[in-house]
MMTF fields as JSON, N, C-alpha, C and O atoms, coordinates in Angstrom:
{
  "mmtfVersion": "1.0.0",
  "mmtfProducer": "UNKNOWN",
  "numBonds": 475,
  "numAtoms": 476,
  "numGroups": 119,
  "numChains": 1,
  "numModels": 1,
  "chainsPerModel": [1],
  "groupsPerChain": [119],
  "chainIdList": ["A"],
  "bondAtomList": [4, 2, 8, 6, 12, 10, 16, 14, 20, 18, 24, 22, 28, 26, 32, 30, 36, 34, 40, 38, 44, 42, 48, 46, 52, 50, 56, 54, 60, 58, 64, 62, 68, 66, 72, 70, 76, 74, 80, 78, 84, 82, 88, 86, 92, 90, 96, 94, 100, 98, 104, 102, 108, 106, 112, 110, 116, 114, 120, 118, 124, 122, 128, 126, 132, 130, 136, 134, 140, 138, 144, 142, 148, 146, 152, 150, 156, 154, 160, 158, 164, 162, 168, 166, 172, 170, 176, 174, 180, 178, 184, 182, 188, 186, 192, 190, 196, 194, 200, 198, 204, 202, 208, 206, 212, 210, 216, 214, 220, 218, 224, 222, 228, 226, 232, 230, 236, 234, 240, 238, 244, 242, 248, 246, 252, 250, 256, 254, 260, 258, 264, 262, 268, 266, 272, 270, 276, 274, 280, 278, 284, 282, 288, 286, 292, 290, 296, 294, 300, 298, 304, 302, 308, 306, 312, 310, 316, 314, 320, 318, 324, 322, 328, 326, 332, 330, 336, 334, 340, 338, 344, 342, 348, 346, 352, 350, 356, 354, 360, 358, 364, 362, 368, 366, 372, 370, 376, 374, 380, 378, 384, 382, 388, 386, 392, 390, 396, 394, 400, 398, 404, 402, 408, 406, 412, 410, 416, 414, 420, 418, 424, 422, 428, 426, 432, 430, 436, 434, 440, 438, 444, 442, 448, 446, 452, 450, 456, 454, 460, 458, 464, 462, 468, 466, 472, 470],
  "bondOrderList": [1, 1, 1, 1, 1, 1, 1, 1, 1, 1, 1, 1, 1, 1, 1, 1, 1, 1, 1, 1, 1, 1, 1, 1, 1, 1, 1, 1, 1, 1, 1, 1, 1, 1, 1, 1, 1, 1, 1, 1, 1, 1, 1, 1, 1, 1, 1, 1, 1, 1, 1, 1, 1, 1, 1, 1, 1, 1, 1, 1, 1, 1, 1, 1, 1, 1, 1, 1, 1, 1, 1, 1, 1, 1, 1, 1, 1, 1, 1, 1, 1, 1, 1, 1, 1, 1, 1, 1, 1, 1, 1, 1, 1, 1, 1, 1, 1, 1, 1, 1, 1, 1, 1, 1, 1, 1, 1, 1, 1, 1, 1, 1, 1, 1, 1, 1, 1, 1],
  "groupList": [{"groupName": "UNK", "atomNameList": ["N", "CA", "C", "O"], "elementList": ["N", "C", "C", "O"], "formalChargeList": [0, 0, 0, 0], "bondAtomList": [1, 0, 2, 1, 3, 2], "bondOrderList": [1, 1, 2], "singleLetterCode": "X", "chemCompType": "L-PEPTIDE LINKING"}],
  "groupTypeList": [0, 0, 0, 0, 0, 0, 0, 0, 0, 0, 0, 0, 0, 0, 0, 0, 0, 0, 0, 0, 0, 0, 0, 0, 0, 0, 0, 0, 0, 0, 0, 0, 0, 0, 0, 0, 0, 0, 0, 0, 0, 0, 0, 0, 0, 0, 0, 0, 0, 0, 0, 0, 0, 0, 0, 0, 0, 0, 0, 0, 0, 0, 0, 0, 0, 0, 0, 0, 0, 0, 0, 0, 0, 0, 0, 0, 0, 0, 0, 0, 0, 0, 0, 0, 0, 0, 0, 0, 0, 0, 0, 0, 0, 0, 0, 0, 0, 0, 0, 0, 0, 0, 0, 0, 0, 0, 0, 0, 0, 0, 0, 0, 0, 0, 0, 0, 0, 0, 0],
  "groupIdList": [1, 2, 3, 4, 5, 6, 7, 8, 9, 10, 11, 12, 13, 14, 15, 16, 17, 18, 19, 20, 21, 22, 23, 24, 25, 26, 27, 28, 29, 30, 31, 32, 33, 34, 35, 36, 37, 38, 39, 40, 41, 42, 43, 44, 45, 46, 47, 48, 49, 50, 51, 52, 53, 54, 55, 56, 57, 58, 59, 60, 61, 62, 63, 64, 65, 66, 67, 68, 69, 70, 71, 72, 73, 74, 75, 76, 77, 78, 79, 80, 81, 82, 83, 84, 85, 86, 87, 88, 89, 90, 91, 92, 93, 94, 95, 96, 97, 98, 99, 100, 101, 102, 103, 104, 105, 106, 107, 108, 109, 110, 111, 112, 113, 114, 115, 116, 117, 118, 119],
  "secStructList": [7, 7, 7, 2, 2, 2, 2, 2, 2, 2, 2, 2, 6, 1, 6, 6, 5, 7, 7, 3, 3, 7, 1, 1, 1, 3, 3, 3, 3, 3, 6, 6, 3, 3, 3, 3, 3, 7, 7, 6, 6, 6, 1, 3, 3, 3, 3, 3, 7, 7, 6, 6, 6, 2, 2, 2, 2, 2, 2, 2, 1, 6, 6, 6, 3, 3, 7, 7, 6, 6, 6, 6, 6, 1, 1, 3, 3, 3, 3, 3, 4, 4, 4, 7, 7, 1, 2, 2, 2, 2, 2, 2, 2, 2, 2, 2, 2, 2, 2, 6, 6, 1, 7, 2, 2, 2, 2, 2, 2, 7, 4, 4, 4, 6, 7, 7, 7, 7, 7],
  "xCoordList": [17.498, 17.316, 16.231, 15.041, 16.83, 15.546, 14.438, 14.564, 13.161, 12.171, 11.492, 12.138, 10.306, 9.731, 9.308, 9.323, 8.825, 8.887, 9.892, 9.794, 10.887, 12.031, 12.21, 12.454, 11.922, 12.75, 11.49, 11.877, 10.443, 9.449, 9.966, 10.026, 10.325, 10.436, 11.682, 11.639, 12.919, 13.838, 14.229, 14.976, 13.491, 13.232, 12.568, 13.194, 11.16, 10.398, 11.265, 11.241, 11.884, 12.802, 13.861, 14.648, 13.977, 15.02, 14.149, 12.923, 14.919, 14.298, 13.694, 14.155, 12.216, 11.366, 11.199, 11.191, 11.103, 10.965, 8.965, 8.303, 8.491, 7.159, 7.072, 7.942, 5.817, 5.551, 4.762, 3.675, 4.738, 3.515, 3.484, 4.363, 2.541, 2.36, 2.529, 2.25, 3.288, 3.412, 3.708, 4.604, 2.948, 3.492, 3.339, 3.767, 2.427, 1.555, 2.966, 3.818, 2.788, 4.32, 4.908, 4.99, 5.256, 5.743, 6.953, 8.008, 6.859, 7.885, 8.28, 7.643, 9.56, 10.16, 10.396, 11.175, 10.217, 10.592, 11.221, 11.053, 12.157, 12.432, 12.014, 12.231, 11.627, 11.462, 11.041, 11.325, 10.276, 8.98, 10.038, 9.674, 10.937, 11.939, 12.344, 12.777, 12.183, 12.341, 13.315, 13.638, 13.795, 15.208, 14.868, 15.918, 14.024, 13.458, 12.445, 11.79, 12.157, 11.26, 11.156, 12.2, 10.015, 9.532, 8.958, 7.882, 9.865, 9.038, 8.61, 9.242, 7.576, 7.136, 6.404, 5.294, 7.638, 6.62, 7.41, 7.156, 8.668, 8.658, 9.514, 9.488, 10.417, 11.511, 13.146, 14.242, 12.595, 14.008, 13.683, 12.528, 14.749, 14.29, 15.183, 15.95, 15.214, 15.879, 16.172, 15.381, 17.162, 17.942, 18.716, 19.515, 18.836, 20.067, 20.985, 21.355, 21.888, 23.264, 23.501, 22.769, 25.324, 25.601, 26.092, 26.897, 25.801, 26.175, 27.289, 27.231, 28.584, 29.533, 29.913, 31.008, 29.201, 29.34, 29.15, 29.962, 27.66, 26.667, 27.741, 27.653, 28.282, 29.301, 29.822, 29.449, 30.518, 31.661, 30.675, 30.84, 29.85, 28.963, 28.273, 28.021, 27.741, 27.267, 28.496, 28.548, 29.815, 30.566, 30.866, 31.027, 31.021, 31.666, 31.098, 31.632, 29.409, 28.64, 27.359, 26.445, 27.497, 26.312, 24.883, 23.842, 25.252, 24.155, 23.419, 22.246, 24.058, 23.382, 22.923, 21.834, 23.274, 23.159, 22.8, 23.582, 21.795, 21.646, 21.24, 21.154, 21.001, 20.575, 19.361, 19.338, 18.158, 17.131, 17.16, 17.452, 16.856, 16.51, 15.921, 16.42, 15.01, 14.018, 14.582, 14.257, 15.498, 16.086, 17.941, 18.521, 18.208, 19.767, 20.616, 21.821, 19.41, 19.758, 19.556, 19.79, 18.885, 19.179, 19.643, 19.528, 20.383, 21.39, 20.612, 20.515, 20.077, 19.658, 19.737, 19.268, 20.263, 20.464, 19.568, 19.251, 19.362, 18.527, 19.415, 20.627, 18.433, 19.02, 18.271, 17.408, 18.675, 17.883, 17.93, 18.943, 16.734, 16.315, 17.613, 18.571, 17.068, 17.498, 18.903, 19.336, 19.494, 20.972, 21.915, 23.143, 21.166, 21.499, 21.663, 20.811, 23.015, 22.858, 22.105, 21.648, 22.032, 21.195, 20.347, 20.388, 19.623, 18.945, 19.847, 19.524, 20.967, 22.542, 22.942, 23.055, 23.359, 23.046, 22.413, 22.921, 20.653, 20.141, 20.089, 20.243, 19.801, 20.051, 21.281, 20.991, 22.217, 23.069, 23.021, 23.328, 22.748, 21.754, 21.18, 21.744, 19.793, 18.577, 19.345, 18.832, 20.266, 20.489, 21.391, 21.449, 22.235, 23.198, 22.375, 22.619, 20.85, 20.066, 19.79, 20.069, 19.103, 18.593, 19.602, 19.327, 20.723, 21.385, 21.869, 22.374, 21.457, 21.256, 20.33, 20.386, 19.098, 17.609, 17.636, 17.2, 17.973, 17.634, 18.442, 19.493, 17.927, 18.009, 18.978, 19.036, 19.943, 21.183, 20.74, 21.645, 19.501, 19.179, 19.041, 19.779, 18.088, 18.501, 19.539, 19.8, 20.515, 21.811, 22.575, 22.934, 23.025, 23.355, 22.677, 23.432, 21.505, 20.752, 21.163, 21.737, 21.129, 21.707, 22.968, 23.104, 23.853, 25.589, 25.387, 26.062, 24.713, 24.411, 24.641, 25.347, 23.864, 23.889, 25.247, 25.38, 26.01, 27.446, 27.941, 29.009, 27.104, 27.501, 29.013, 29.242, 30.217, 30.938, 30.158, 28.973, 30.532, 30.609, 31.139, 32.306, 30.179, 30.523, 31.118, 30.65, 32.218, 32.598, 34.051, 34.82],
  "yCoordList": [-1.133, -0.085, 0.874, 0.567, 2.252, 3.085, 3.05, 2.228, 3.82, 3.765, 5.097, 5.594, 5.806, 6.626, 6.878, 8.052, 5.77, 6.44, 6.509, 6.784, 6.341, 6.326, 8.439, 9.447, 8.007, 9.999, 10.509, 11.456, 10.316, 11.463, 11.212, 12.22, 10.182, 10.09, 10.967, 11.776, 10.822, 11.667, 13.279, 14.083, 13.413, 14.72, 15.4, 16.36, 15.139, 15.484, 15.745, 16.784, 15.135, 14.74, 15.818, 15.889, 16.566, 17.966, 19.185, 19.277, 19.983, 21.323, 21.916, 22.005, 22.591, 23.054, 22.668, 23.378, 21.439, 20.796, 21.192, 21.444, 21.115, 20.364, 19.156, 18.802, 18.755, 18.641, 18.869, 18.66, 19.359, 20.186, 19.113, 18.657, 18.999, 18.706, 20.094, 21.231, 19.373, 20.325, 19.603, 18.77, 19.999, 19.527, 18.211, 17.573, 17.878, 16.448, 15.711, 14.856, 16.126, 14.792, 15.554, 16.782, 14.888, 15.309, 15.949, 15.37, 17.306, 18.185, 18.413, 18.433, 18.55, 19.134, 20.351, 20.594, 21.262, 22.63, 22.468, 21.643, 23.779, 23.921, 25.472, 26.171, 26.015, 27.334, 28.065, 29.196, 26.957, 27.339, 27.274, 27.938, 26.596, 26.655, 25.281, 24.528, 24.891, 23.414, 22.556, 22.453, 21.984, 21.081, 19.522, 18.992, 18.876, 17.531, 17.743, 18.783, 15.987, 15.909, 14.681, 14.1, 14.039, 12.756, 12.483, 12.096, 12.768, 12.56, 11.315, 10.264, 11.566, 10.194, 9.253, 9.258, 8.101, 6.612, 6.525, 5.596, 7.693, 8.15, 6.672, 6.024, 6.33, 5.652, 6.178, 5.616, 7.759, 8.621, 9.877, 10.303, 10.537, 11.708, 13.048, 12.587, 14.104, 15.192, 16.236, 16.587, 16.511, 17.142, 17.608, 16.97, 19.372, 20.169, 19.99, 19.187, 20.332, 20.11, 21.247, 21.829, 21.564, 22.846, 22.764, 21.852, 23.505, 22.891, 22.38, 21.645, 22.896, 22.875, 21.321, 20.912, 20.52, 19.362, 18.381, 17.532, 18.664, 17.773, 16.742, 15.535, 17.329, 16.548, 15.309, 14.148, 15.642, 15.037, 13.446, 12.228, 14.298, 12.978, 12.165, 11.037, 12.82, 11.707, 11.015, 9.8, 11.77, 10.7, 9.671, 8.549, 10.03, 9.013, 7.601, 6.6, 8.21, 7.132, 7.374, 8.194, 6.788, 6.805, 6.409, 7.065, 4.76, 4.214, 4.73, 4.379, 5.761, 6.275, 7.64, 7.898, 8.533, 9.988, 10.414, 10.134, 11.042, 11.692, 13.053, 13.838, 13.297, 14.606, 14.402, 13.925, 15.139, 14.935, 16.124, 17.24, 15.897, 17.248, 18.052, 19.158, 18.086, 19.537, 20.27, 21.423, 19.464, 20.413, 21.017, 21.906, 20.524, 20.643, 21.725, 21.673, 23.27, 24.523, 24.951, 26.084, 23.479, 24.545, 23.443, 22.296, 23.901, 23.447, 22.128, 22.269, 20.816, 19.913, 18.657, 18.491, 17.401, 16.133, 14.617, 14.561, 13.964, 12.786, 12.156, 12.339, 10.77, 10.07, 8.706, 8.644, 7.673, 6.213, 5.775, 5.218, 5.977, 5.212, 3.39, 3.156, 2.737, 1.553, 1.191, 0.04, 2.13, 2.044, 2.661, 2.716, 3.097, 3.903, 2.547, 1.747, 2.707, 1.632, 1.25, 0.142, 2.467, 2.3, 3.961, 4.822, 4.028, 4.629, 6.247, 7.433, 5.534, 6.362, 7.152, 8.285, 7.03, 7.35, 8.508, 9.606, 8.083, 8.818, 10.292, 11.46, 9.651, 10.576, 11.846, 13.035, 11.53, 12.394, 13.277, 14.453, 13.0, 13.042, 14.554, 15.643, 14.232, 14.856, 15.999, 17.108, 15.709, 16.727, 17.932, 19.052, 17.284, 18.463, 19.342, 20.508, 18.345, 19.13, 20.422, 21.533, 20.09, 20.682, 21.986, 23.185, 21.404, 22.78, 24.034, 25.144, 23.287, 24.165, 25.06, 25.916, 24.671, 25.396, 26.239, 27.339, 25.711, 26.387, 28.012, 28.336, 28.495, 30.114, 29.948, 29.018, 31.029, 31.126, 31.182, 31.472, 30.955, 31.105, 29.461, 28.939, 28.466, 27.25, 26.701, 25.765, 27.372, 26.637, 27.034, 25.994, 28.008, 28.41, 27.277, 26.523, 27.254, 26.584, 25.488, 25.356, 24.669, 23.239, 22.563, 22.14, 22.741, 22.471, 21.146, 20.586, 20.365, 18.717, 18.182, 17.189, 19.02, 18.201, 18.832, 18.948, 19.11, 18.814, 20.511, 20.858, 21.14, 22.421, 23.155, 22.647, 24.508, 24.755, 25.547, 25.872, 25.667, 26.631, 28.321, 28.708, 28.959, 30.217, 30.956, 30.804, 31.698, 32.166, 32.331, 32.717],
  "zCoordList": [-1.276, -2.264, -1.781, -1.702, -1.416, -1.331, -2.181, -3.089, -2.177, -2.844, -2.292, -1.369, -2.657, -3.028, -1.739, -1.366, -0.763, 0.727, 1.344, 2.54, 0.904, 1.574, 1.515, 2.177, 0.434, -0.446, 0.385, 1.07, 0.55, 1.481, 2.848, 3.552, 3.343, 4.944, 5.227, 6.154, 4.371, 4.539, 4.05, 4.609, 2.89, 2.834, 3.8, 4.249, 4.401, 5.63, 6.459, 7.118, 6.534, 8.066, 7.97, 8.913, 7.082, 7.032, 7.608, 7.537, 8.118, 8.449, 7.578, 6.44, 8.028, 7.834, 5.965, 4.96, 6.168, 4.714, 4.754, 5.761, 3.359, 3.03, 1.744, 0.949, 1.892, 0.304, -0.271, 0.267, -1.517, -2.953, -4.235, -4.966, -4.175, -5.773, -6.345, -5.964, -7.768, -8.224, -10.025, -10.157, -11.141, -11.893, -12.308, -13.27, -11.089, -11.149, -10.501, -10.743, -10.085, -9.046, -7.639, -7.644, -6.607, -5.55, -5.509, -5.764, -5.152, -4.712, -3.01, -1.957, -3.382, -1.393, -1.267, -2.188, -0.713, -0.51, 0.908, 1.805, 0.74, 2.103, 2.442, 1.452, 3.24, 3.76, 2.104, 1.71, 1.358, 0.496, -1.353, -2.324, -1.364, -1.939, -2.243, -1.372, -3.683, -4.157, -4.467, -5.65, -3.735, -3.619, -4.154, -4.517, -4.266, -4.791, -5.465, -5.536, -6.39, -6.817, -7.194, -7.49, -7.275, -7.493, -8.991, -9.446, -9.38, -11.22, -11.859, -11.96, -12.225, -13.338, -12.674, -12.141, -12.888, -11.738, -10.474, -9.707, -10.065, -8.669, -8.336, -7.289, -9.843, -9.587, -9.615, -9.604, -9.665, -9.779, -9.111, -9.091, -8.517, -7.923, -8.732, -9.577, -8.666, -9.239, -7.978, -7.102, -8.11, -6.841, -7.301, -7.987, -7.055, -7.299, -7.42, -6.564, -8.179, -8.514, -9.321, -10.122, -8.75, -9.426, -10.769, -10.96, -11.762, -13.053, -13.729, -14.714, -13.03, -13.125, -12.612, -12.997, -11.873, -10.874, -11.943, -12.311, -12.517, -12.993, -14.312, -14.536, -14.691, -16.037, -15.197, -15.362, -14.498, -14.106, -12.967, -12.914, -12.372, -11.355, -11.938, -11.514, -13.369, -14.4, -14.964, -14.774, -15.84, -16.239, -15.47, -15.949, -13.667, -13.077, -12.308, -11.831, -12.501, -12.046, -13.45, -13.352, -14.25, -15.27, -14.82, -14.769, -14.423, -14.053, -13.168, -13.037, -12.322, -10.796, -11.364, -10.85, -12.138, -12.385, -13.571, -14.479, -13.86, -15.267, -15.385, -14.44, -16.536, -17.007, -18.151, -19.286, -17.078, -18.13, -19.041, -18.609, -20.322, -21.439, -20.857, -21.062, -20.153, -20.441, -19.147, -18.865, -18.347, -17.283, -17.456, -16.833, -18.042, -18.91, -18.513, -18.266, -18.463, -18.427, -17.031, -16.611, -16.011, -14.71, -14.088, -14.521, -12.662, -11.999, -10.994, -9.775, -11.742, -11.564, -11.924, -13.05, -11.276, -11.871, -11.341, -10.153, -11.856, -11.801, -11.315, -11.431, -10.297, -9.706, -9.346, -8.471, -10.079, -10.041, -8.823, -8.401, -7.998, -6.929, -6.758, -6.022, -7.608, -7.764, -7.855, -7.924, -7.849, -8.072, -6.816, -6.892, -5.693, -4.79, -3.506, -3.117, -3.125, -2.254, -1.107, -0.827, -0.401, 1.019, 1.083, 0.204, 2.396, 3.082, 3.442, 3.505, 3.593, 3.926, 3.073, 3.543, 1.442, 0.153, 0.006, -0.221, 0.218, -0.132, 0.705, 0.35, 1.963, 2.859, 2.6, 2.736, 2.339, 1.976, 0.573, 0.768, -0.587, -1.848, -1.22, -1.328, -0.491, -0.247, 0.972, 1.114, 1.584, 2.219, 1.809, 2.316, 0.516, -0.199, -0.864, -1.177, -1.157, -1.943, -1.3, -1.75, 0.005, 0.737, 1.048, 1.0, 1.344, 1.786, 0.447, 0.622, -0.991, -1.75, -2.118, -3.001, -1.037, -1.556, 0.353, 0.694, 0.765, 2.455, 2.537, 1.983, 3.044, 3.528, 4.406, 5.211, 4.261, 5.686, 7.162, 7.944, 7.702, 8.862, 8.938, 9.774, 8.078, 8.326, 8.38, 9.135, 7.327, 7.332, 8.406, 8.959, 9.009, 10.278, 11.43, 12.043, 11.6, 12.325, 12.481, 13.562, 11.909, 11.636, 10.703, 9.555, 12.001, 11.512, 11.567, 10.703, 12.245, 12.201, 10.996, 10.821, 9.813, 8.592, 7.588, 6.369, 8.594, 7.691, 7.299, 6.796, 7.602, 7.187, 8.014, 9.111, 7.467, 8.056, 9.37, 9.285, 9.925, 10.966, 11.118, 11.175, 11.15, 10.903, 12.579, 13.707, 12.133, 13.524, 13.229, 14.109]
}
């Protein structure tokens, strides 16, 4: 089961990632732009999701996905550490995030992490 260093070692580990407190809890930016977050006791993380997505990934995995209240209205969903099977998981998680917060010069940059190919 991932855990809270798991989500910093692999967020880091994305292009031109950082991290900020922010809000009293650990945030990820990418190219200054916030794709994660470590809320609370940093047993769940929150990672973009398009709103239109968010219904359907919570109906189909409850235990794994939620929707907190005070974020409802923007394109963001929760995600229980503890319920995430591996390292692999998350990794993938943190990188869809990522390619929702990264600038077209990163995403161009790095087709590695799954992106199409422009051309």
């Amino acid at each position: 089961m991932p855990d809270s260093d798991a989500v910093r070692r692999i967020a880091l580990s994305l292009p031109d990632t950082s991290e900020k407190t922010a809000w009293s809890m650990p945030t990820f930016r990418v190219a200054g732009k916030m794709f994660a977050t470590l809320p609370e006791d940093e047993t769940s993380i929150a990672v973009r999701c398009p709103k239109e997505e968010r219904e359907e990934l919570v109906l189909a995995e409850p235990r794994k996905f939620w929707i907190a209240g005070h974020e409802a209205q923007f394109a963001w969903v929760r995600v229980r550490l503890s319920a995430l099977e591996d390292d692999a998981e998350l990794t993938d998680i943190l990188a869809d995030s990522w390619r929702q917060a990264a600038p077209t010069r990163l995403l161009e940059a790095h087709p590695e992490l799954g992106l199409p190919t422009t051309g």
